[in-house]
C-alpha positions in Angstrom: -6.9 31.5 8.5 -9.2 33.6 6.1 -6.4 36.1 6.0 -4.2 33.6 4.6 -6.9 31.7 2.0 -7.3 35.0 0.5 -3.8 35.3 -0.3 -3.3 31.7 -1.0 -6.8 31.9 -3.9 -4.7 35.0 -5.7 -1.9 31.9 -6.5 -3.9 28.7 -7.4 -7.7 30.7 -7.9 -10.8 30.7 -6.6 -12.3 27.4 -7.3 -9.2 26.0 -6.1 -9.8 26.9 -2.7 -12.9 24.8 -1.2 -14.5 25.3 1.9 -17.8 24.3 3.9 -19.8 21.6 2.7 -17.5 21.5 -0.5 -14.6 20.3 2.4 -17.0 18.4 4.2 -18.1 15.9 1.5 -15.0 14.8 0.9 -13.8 11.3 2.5 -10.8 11.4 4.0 -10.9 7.5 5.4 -11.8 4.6 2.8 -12.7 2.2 5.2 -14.5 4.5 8.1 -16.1 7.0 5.0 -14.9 9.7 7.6 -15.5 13.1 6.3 -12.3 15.3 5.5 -12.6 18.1 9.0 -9.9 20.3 7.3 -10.3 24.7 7.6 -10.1 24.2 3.5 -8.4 22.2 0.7 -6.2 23.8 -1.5 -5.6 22.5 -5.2 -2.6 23.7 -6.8 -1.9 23.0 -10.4 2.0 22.4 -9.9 5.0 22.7 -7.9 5.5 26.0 -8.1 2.1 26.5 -7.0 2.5 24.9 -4.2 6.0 26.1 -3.5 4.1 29.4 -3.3 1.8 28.5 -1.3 3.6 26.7 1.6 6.2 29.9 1.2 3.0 31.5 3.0 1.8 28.8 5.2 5.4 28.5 6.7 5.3 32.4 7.3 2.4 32.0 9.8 3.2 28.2 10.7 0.0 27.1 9.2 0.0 23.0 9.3 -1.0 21.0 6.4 -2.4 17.5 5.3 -1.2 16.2 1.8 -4.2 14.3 0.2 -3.7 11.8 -3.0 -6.0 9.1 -3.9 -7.6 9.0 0.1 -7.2 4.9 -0.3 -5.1 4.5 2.7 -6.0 2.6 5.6 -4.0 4.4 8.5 -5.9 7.8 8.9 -2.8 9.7 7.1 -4.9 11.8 5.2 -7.3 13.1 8.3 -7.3 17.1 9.1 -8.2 19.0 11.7 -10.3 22.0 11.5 -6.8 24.3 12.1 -5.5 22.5 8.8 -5.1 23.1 6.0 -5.6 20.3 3.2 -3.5 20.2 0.0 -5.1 18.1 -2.7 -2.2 17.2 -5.8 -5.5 15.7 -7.4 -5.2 18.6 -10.5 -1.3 17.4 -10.5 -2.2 14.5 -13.3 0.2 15.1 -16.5 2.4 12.8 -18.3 5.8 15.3 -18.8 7.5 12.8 -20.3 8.0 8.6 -21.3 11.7 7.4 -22.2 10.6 4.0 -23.9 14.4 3.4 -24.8 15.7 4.6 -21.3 12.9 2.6 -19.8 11.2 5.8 -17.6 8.1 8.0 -17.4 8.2 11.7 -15.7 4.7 12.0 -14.5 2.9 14.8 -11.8 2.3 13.3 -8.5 -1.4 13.3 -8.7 -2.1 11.1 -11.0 -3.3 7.6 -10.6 -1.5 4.6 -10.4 -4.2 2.7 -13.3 -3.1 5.6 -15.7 0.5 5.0 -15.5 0.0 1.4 -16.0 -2.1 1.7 -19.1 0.1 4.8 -20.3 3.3 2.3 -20.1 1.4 -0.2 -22.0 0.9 1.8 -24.9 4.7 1.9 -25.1 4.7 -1.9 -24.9 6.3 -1.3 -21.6 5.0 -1.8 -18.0 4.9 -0.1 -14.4 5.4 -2.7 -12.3 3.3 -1.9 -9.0 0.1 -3.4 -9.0 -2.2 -3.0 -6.1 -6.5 -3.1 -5.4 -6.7 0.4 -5.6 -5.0 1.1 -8.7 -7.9 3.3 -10.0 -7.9 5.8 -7.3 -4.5 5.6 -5.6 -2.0 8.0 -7.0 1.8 8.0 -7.6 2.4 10.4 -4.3 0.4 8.7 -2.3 2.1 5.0 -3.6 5.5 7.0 -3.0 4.8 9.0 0.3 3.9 4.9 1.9 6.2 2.8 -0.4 3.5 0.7 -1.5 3.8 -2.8 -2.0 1.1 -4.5 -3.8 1.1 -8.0 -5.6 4.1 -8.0 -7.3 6.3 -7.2 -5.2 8.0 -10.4 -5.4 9.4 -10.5 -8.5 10.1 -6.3 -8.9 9.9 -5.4 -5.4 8.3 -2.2 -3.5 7.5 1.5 -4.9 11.2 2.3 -3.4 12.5 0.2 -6.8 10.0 1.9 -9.0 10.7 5.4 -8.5 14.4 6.8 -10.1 14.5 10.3 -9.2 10.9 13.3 -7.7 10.5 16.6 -6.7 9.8 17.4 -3.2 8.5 20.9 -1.8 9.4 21.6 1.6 7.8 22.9 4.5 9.0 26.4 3.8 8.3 26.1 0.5 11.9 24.9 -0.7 12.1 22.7 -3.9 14.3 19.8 -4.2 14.4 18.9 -7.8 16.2 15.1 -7.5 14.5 14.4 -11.0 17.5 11.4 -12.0 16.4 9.2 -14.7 19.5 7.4 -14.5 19.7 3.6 -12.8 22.8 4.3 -11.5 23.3 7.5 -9.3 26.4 7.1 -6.9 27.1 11.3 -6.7 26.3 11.6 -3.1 23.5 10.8 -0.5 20.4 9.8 -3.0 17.6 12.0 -1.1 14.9 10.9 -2.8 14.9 8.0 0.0 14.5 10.5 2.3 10.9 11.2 0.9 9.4 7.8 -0.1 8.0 6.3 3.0 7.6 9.1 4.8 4.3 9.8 4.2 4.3 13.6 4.0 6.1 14.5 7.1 9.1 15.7 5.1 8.2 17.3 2.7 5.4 16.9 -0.1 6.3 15.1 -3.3 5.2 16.9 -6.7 6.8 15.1 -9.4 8.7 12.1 -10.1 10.8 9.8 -12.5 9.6 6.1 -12.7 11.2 3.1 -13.6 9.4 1.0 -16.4 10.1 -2.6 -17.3 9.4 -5.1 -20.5 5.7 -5.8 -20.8 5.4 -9.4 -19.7 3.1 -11.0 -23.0 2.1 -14.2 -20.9 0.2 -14.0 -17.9 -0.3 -17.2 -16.4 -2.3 -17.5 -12.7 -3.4 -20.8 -11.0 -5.5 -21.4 -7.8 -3.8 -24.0 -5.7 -4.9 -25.7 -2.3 -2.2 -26.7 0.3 -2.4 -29.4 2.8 -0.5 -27.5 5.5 1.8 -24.7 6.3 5.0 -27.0 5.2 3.4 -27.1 1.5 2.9 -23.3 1.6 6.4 -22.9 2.2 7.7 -25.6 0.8 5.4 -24.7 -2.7 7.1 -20.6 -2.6 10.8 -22.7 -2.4 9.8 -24.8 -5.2 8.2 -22.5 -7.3 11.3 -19.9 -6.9 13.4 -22.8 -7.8 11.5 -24.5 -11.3 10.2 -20.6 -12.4 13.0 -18.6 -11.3 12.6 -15.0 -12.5 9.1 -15.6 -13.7 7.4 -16.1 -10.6 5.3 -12.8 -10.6 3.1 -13.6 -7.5 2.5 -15.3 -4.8 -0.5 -14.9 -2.9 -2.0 -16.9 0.2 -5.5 -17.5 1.8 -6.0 -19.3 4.9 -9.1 -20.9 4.3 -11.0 -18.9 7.2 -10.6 -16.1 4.4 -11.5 -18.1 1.4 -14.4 -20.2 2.7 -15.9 -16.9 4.3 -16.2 -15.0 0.8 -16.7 -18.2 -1.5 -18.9 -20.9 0.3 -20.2 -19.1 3.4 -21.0 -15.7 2.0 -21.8 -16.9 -1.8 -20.3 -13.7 -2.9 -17.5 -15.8 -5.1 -17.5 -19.0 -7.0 -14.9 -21.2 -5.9 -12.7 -22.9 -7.9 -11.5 -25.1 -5.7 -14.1 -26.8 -2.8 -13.4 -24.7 0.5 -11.8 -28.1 2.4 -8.2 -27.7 2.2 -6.4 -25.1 5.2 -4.1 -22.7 2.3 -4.7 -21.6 -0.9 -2.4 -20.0 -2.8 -2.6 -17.5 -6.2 0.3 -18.3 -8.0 1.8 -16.2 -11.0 3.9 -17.1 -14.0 5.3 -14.1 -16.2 7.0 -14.6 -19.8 7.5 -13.4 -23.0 7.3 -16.5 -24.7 3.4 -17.9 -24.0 4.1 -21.6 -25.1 6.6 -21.8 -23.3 5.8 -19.8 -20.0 2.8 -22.2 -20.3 4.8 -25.9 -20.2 6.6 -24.4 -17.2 4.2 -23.4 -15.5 2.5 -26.8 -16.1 5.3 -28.4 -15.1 5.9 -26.7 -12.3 2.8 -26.8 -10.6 2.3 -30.8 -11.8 5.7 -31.6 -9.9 4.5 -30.0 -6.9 1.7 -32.0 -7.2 3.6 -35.2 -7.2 5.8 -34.0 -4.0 2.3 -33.7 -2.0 3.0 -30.0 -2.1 -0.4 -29.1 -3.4 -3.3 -31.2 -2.8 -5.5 -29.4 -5.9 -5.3 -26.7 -8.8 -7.5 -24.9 -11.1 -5.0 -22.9 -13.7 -7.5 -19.6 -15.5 -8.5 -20.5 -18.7 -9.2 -16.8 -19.6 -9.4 -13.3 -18.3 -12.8 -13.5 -16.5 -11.1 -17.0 -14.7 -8.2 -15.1 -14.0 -10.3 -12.3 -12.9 -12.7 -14.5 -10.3 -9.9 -15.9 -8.5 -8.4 -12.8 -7.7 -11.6 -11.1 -6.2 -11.5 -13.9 -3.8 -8.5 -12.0 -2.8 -9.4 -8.5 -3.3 -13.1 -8.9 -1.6 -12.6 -6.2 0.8 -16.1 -5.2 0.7 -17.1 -8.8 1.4 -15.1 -8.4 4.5 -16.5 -5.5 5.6 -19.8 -6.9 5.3 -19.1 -10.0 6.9 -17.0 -9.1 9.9 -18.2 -5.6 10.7 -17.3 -3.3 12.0 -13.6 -5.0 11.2 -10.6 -3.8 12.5 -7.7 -4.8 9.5 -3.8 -5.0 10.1 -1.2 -5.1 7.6 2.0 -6.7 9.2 5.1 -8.4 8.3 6.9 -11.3 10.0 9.7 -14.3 9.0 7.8 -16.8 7.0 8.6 -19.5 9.0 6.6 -18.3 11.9 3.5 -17.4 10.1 1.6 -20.0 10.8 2.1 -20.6 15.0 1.9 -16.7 14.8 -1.8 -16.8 12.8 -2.9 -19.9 15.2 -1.9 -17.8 18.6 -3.9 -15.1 17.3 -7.2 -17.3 16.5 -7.1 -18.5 19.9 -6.7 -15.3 21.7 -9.0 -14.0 20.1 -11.7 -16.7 20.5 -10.8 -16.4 23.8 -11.4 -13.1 24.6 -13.9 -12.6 22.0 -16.4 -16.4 21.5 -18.2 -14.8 19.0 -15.3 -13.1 17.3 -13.9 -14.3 14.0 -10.1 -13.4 12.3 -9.3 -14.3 8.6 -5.9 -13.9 7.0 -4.7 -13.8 3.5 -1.7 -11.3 2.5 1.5 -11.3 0.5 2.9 -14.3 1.9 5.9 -14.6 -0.8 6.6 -10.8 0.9 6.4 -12.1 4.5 3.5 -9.8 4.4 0.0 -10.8 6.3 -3.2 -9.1 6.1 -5.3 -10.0 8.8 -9.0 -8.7 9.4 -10.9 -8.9 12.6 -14.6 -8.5 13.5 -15.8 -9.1 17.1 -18.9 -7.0 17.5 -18.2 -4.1 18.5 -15.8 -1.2 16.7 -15.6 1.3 20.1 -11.7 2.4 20.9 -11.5 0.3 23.7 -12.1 -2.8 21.9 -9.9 -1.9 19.2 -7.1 -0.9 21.3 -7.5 -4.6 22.8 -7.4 -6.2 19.7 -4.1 -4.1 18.4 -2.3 -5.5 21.6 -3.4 -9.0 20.5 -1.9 -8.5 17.3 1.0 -6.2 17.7 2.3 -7.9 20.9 4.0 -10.8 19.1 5.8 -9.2 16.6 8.5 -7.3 18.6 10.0 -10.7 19.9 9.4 -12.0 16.2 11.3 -9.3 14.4 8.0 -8.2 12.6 7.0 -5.1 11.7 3.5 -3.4 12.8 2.9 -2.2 8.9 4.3 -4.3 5.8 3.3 -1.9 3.3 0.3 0.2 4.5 2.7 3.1 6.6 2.0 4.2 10.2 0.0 7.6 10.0 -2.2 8.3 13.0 -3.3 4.6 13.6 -0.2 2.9 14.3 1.7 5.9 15.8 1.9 4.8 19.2 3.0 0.9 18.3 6.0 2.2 16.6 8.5 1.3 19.5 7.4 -2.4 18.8 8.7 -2.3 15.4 12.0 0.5 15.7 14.4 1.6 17.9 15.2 4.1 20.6 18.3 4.6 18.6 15.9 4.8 15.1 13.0 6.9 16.4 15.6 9.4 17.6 17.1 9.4 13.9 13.4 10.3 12.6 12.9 12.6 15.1 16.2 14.7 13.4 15.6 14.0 10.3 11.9 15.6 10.9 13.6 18.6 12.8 15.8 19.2 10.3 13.3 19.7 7.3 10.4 20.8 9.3 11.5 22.9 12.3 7.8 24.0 12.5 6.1 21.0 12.5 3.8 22.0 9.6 3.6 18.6 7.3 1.3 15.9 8.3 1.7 16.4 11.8 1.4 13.9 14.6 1.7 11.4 11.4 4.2 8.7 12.3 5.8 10.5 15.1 3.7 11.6 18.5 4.3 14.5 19.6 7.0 14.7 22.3 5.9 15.4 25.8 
């Protein structure tokens, strides 16, 4: 390998090729903190840096990990000591912003928060809005078709993104760099890269789609009575807001009392009695009235006995302390260490026996364990966190069977929006088919005969 760093420092320079402790600090894990294990971490400046440089990785089948922001939850980003690292995190320029066309060309590297504010100044938005928007980056929210909160009303990263730039194992570029919203001239390969999470090839640059900057921003915290208002409350809400309903976000109250009354790490607006609570979004143009719809909206489902209470932010900071009752990760992590977290999907209407099975089996097997859910409910996306004393592989393999095991027979999926990477590898079967695996597996041959990019990610090894 030092053969091969020496040649690789004459492309992207010295200081761009860290190794030792300068590797060894790095986290490569957000919620373990594990260090990054990698032989060294390469930092090219651009794509044809790095075209260059996997030119000479591919000549000596060197493998390499693709690192972005390191917020994933999935191990994608961990290395081995016969790896190679590439970091995009000097990749952060703004080419280009279309405000008439509606589309910024930005460098893969750069974070997602950037984007958003960068769009703003055009009185324009990026719609994808997620937790980590500070330190994820645009690969990374391309590689794992993020989701986030808003996924609702614009959908996932898949609808943001109009055309990238890939480099391929051996170093081939594919410029796909369409600004266009309509593209019919042939297959559209960009698909082929976002979601794959740097197995086929590593994205460089890209073309997003930007939308109208929404002027009113109206959020409410609402209790439920049961599961039928939850549901029923997302069918009326999609009905009397239409278009405007931006979010829809739900807490079972196991997640809500924990990091309001039980913990004291939030205020709650609402007393911690109720079984749902729900974050509800309204997004206009027109505040006055985006505010009497929203009023009336949420006071009809009152009437119905859909909601049993609501608190509607006032200002900013309200707005702001009823979403880190959502976002509280860190109070989760205290809470319920060390806590095993699962990001699945599932049809709506079996949420709730689905989240009730799991309680019980867990309290079962665990009586001092303790599950809390909240997630993208709107999405059909749950979020479910786990913490029964101990964090050893065993126990965490027991606790994946708990969860994953329903979801084949539900038509679920294993990972809504957070990808499969190392962690979720071996559930895949649950969640695809022979038919499909055997499709990847092609698809993988085909544009990395070698095996180089992120391997073992997704796909196991075959025997």
């Amino acid at each position: 390998m030092q053969s091969l760093l020496e040649r690789i420092v004459a492309i992207v320079g010295e200081g761009n090729v860290l190794t030792g402790d300068d590797v060894a600090q790095r986290r490569v894990d957000w919620m373990s903190g594990a260090s990054c294990r990698a032989g060294a971490i390469v930092r090219p400046a651009d794509t044809d840096e790095l075209a260059r440089v996997m030119r000479l990785c591919h000549a000596v089948a060197q493998p390499v990990v693709t690192h972005g922001g390191l917020t994933g939850l999935v191990h994608g980003g961990e290395a081995s000591p016969d790896e190679l690292a590439i970091s995009l995190e000097r990749m952060t320029a703004i080419e280009a912003i279309d405000p008439i066309g509606g589309s910024m060309t930005v460098q893969a590297g750069i974070a997602l928060q950037t984007v958003q504010e960068a769009a703003a100044e055009h009185d324009l938005q990026f719609a994808l809005d997620l937790g980590a928007r500070g330190s994820c980056t645009i690969g990374g929210n391309i590689a794992t078709n993020a989701g986030g909160v808003r996924v609702i009303r614009y959908g996932m990263m898949r609808q943001q993104v109009l055309g990238l730039e890939a480099v391929l194992a051996d170093g081939s570029v594919v410029s796909s760099m369409n600004r266009m919203l309509k593209n019919n001239a042939g297959y559209d390969l960009k698909q082929l890269f976002i979601g794959s999470e740097g197995t086929l090839g590593i994205v460089t640059r890209a073309v997003l789609r930007l939308q109208p900057r929404m002027t009113s921003e109206r959020t409410a915290l609402v209790a439920c009575p049961d599961f039928d208002g939850v549901t029923g409350l997302l069918r009326h809400l999609g009905r009397t807001l239409g278009g405007s309903l931006g979010t829809f976000e739900v807490m079972w109250r196991n997640h809500y009392a924990l990091l309001t009354e039980e913990s004291g790490r939030n205020t709650p607006p609402l007393p911690a009695r109720w079984p749902f609570y729900a974050i509800v979004e309204s997004l206009g143009s027109d505040d006055a009235a985006n505010v009497a719809q929203f009023s009336a909206a949420l006071e009809s489902a009152l009437e119905a006995g859909l909601i049993e209470d609501a608190v509607l932010a006032q200002s900013d900071a309200q707005r702001q302390g009823i979403w880190d009752i959502r976002e509280d990760i860190e109070g989760l992590i205290d809470n319920l260490s060390p806590l095993f977290t699962f990001d699945v999907s599932l049809p709506i209407p079996d949420m709730a026996d689905y989240a009730d099975a799991l309680e019980r089996r867990i309290g079962e097997r665990w009586p001092e364990g303790r599950m809390v859910i909240f997630g993208h409910l709107g999405d059909g996306n749950l979020h479910v966190s786990v913490g029964v004393g101990s964090g050893d592989p065993q126990t965490r393999r027991d606790v994946e069977q708990i969860v994953y095991g329903p979801l084949a027979e539900l038509g679920g999926s294993i990972s809504a929006e957070h990808g499969i990477g190392l962690e979720k590898r071996d559930y895949l079967p649950l969640s695809r088919t022979p038919g499909e695996i055997a499709l990847m597996r092609t698809l993988k041959q085909a544009l990395d005969p070698k095996g180089l990019l992120n391997r073992h990610k997704i796909l196991a090894a075959e025997e």
